[in-house]
N, C-alpha and C positions, 0 to 999 in steps of 0.2 A: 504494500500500500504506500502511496507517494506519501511524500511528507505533509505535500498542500492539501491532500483529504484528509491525515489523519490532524493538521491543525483545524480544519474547516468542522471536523465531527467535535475538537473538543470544544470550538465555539458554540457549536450547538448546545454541547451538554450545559456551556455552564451556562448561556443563554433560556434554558427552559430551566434551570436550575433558578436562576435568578428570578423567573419568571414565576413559580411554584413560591418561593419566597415568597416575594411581595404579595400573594392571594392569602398567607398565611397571617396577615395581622405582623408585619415583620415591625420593627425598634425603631428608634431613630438612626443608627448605627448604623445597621444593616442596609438603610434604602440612604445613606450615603455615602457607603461603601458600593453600592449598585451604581449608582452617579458615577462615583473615579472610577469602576471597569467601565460604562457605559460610553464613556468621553475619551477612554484610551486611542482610541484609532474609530475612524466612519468602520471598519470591517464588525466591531463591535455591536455596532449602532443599526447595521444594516441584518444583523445577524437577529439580534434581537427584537427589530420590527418584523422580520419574515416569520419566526415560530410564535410573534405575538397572531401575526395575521393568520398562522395555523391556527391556533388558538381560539381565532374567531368561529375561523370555519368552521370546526368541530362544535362551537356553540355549547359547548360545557366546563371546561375546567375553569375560567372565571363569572360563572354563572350573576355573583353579585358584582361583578365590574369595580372593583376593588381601584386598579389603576387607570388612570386617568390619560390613556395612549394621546388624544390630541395634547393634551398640554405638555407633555412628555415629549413627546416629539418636533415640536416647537422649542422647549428648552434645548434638547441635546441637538435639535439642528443651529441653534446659535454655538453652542461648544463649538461645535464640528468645520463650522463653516471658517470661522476664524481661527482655527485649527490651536487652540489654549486649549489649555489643562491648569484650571487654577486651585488645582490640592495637590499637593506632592502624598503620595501614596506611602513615599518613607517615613516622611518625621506627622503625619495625619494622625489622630485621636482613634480613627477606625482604621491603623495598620493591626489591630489582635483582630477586626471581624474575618470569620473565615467563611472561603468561598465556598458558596453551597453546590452541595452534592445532588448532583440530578440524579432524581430514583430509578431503578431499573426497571423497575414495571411499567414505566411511561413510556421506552425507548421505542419498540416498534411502532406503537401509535403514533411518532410523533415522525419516527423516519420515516412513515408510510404517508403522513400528511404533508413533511417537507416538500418531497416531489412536487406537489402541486402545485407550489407558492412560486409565481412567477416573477417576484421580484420586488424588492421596496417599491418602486418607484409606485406600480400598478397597486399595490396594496393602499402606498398613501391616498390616490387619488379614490379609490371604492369608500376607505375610511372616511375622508374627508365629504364622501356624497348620501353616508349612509348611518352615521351615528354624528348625534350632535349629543350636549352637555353644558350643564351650567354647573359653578362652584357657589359656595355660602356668599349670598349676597348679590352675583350674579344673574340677570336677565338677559335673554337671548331672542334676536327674530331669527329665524331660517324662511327663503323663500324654497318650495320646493320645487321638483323640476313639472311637474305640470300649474305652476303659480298659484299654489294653496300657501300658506301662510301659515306658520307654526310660532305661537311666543310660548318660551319657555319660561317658567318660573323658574328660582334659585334652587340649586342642587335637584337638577332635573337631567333625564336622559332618555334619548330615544334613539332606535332603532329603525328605520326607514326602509322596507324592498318595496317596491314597484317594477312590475311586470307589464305585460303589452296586455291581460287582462285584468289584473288586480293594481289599487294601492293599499298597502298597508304600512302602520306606523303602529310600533308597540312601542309602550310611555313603561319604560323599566325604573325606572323612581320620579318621584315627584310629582311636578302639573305641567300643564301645556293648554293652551288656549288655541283650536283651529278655529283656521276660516280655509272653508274649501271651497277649489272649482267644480262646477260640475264636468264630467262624463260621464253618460251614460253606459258608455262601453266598458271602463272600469270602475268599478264598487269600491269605495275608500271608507276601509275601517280604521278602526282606534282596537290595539286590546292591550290588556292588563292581564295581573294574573288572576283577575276574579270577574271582568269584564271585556265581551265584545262589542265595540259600537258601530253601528251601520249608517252610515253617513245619508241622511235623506235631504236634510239642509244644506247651511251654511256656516253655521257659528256656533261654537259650544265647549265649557270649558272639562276636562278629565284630570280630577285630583286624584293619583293613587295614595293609598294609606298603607298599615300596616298590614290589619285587615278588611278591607273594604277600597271602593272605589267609588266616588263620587259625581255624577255627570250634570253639568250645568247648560241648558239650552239659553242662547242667548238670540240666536236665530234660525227658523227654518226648522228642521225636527230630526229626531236621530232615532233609531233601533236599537233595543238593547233585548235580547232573547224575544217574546213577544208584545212587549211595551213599545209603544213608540210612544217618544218623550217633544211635546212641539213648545216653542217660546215661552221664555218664562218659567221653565214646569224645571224641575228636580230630583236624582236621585240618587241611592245609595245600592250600590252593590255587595254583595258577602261573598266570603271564598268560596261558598257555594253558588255562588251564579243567580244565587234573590235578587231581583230587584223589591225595593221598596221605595215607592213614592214620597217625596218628604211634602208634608202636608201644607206646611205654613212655607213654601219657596223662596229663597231670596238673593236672585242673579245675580243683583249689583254688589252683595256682599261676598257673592265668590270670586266676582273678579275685581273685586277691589284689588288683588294685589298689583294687579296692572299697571295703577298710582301710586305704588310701594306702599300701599296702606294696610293696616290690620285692623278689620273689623267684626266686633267680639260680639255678640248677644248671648248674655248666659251663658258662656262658656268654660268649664273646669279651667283651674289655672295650670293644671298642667299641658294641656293643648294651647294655650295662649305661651306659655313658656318652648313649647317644641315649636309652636312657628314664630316666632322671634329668634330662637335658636339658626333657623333655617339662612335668615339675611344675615347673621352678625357674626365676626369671630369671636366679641363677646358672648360668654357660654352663662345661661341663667339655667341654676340647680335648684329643686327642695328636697330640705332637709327631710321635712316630716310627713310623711305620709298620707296624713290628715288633711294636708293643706291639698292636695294634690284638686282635690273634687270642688274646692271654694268655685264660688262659681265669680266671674267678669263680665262689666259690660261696657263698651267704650271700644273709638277709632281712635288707632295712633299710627306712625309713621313707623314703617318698617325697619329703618334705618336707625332709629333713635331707641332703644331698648332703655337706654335711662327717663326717658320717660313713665316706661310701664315701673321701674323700680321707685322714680318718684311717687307716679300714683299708687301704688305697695307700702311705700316708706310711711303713708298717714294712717296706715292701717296698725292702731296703737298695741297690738298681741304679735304685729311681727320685726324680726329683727333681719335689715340684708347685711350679707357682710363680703366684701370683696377679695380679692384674692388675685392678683393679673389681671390675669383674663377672663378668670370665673367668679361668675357672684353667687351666694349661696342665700337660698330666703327660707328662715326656718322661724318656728315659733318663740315667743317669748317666756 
């Protein structure tokens, strides 16, 4: 075996090695020490987008999409392009991490889908046409290629194939606000994992949750298993595929975030503390249990989270207390 397959297999290995890493919850360490091999040489860099873009294909070993490939790939193509290396790998804090060992159960599946991967370049361009993302705080338009319109809410992600008879978009976390074109020759869904929508309209908003999906008509009408949902109207889905009707609907308060705004009607503070968590790196925790259920009612500025801890702070039984970046609101 020549020398340049057998360096070329170990790029591979540590490349899926790295790759298995980072799905595991890896350190801070660890995904800085991923950086200095990653920026060592473009062969690195190209090595590592092609078993990522296996990776896709197969459509399972990063199931919850752990790494954030567009931003990733952006970063280490500025490395690369200006050809720096700004860690020395000798005197670095992460020269004890060691490099991970790619499993051997993985190997055939992964040589067997290598083959296929016909190259960074082609991978970039499928990626960049077919998964989009937003990070905490982050909103996103996509137009897409038949000029439907996608806004993404913050820490939001989707998956996009369109065919010559289907469109489809599955909403893998977060929300998304379409507006679609018609054709008739192809049927444009929305799915989740607890939701299919059947696009009959124009305009409508898909919040996924943890468990549940929620769908917001704002124009035109959608399908959801035998429900058609038309203007105005609202609902909620369960991992079992229920719809339920929400009785009392209110469009403008699901798309408030549109304005960057949060609006709350009676709602637990701990759901008002997860979507504030959503836009800010400021992180709001509680302590106690009990508080979790209090209920909120009030619009605020998504962006401003010390607002909601002002309007918390006159609440005379609680106490918030800071920490960095984390504020904690626990009883007195």
């Amino acid at each position: 075996m020549s020398m340049e397959l057998n360096t070329q297999r170990r790029l591979n290995e540590e490349a899926a090695g790295w790759l298995f890493t980072l799905q595991d919850a890896p350190s801070r360490e660890s995904e800085t020490a991923f950086r200095v091999w990653l920026t060592r040489s473009a062969d690195h860099m190209q090595t590592f987008l092609e078993i990522s873009a296996m990776d896709r294909d197969l459509d399972g070993m990063d199931a919850q999409r752990r790494i954030n490939l567009d931003a990733l790939t952006d970063e280490v193509r500025a490395h690369t392009e200006a050809n720096v290396l700004t860690m020395d790998v000798e005197t670095s804090s992460v020269s004890t991490v060691k490099m991970p060992r790619f499993r051997p159960w993985q190997l055939p599946t992964l040589a067997a889908a290598a083959a296929t991967i016909a190259g960074v370049a082609l991978w970039l361009a499928l990626a960049q046409g077919s998964r989009y993302s937003t990070e905490v705080g982050e909103q996103r338009t996509v137009k897409l290629e038949d000029g439907s319109m996608v806004h993404l809410n913050v820490r939001s992600r989707i998956a996009v194939d369109f065919t010559s008879k289907s469109r489809e978009v599955r909403l893998l976390d977060g929300e998304a606000l379409f507006t679609v074109e018609r054709d008739g020759a192809r049927p444009f869904t929305v799915v989740t994992d607890a939701a299919t929508v059947q696009v009959l309209g124009t305009q409508f908003n898909v919040y996924r949750r943890s468990a549940t999906t929620t769908v917001s008509v704002a124009d035109g009408r959608v399908k959801i298993s035998d429900e058609v949902l038309g203007a105005g109207e609202e609902a909620d889905v369960d991992s079992d595929g229920h719809v339920a009707r929400r009785e009392h609907p209110d469009v403008p308060r699901a798309l408030a975030w549109r304005q960057r705004q949060l609006d709350f009607a009676h709602t637990p503070l701990a759901t008002v503390i997860k979507e504030f968590n959503r836009y800010n790196e400021l992180q709001l925790r509680i302590a106690d249990a009990q508080l979790q259920s209090r209920e909120l009612e009030g619009v605020f500025n998504a962006d401003q989270p010390q607002a909601l801890l002002d309007f918390l702070g006159q609440e005379k039984d609680l106490r918030i207390e800071r920490r960095g970046k984390v504020v904690t609101i626990r009883k007195r």
